[in-house]
C-alpha positions, 0 to 999 in steps of 0.5 A, spaced: 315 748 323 310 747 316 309 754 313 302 755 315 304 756 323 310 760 320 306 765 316 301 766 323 307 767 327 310 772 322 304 776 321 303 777 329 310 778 330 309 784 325 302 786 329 305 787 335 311 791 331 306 796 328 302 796 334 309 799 338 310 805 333 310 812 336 305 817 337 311 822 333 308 818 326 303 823 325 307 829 324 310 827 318 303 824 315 300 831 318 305 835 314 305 832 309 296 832 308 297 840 309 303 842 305 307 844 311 301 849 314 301 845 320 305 840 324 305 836 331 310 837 336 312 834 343 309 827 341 307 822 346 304 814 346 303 810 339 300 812 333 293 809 336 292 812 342 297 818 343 298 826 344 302 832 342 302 839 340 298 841 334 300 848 330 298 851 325 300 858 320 297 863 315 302 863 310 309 858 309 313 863 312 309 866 317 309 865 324 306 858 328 300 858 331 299 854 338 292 851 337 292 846 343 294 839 345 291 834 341 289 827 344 286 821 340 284 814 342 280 808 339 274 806 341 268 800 338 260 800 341 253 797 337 255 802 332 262 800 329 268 803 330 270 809 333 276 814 334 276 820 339 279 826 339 280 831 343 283 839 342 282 843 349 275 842 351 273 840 344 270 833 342 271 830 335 269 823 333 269 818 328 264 812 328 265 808 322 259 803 321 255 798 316 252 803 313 257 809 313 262 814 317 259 820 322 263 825 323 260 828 330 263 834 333 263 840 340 265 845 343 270 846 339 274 854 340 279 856 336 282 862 334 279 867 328 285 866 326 284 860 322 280 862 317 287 865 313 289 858 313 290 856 305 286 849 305 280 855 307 281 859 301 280 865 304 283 872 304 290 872 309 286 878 312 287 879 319 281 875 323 280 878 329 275 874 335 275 866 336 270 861 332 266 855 336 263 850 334 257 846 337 253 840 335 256 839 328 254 833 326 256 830 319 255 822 315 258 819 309 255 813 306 258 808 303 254 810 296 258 817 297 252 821 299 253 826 305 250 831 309 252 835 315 249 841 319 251 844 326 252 851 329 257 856 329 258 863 333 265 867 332 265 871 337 268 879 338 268 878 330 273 882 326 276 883 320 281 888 315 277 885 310 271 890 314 276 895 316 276 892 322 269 894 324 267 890 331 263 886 328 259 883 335 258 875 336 256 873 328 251 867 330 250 862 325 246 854 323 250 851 317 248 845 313 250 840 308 248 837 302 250 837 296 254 844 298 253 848 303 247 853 307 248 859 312 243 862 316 247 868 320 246 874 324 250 880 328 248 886 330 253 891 335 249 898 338 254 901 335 252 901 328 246 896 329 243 889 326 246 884 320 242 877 318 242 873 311 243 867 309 249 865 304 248 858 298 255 855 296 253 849 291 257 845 289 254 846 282 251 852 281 251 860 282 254 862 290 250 867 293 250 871 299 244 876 301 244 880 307 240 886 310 243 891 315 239 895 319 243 902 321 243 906 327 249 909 332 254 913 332 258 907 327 253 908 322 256 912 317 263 908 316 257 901 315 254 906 311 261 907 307 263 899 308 257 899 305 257 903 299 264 900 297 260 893 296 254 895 292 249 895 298 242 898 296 239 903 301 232 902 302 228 909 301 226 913 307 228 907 312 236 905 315 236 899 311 241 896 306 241 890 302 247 887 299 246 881 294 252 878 292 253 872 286 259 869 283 
């Protein structure tokens, strides 16, 4: 047998190795991307088209947090390729085309719980109430620009970094283009109506700025809240304004 036929065989034989390697891979890749903050757990099927058990955690000793079964599998359309997966009732996919890569999610819902993740860079402060996501859409070219924007509501919205003040359902639409832009409202009649709008470039001053009308029997511990954050009361009316830059 020439060494031409030899090689052909050699390479199909390792395809068909490669393609038989379990769904269980993907708990060390993915522990190792999140320095042991999440982890995979009762794996089943192989590597491309599987399933198991997606955790994650607050802090490196703290306890884990059950997200939801994960499932993902390939697929290919006029688009180019693509890969699909689901955590719940929530949708990701991943189109890889000629022009770039899109990135398109739905009906994600998560617990609030996930915003005390590391990569977030957040507080660990408790987070109250549940996240989703709905059509969130963003594109990757191959020239390295990207872009995105979607919708997002936190639902029973809470906080200690509010002193657990129920926050009510925070609505908010988000974009992405060479950093990120939020427009959000909430509003609860115990304490009344929150709107505003938060910038974070990627070059450049962060802003938040935000306006909150008061009423109810609530309304002197916002104020207090309020007072703590340099908020400015607007005279003869039950409107405060804060206006944050770093």
């Amino acid at each position: 047998m020439s060494r031409v036929p030899r090689l052909l065989l050699g390479l199909l034989a390792f395809s068909a190795l490669l393609s038989q390697l379990p769904a269980s891979l993907w708990s060390g890749v993915l522990r190792q991307a999140c320095a042991g903050q999440c982890r995979l757990s009762d794996t089943s099927g192989l590597w491309w088209a599987g399933q198991g058990q997606l955790h994650i955690r607050a802090t490196p000793k703290g306890p884990w947090l059950n997200l939801g079964r994960v499932q993902w599998q390939p697929g290919a359309s006029g688009q180019g390729l693509s890969l699909h997966i689901q955590l719940n009732e929530g949708r990701l996919e991943l189109r890889v085309g000629a022009s770039g890569m899109v990135l398109a999610a739905s009906h994600w819902s998560l617990p609030a719980d996930v915003l005390a993740w590391p990569a977030l860079k957040l507080s660990s402060a408790g987070w109250q109430g549940q996240i989703e996501l709905e059509n969130a859409q963003g594109t990757l070219d191959w020239q390295g620009q990207s872009q995105g924007q979607g919708q997002l509501v936190w639902r029973d919205a809470s906080s200690s970094l509010v002193n657990n003040l129920p926050l009510g359902h925070v609505h908010s639409q988000w974009r992405f283009q060479q950093g990120w832009y939020v427009d959000f409202e909430s509003g609860r009649p115990e304490w009344g109506h929150l709107q505003g709008h938060a910038t974070w470039p990627l070059q450049g001053a962060k802003q938040l700025i935000s306006e909150f009308q008061l009423q109810g029997p609530d309304r002197p511990r916002v104020e207090k809240l309020l007072s703590v954050v340099g908020a400015r009361a607007v005279p003869g009316e039950n409107r405060y304004q804060l206006q944050l830059a770093w």
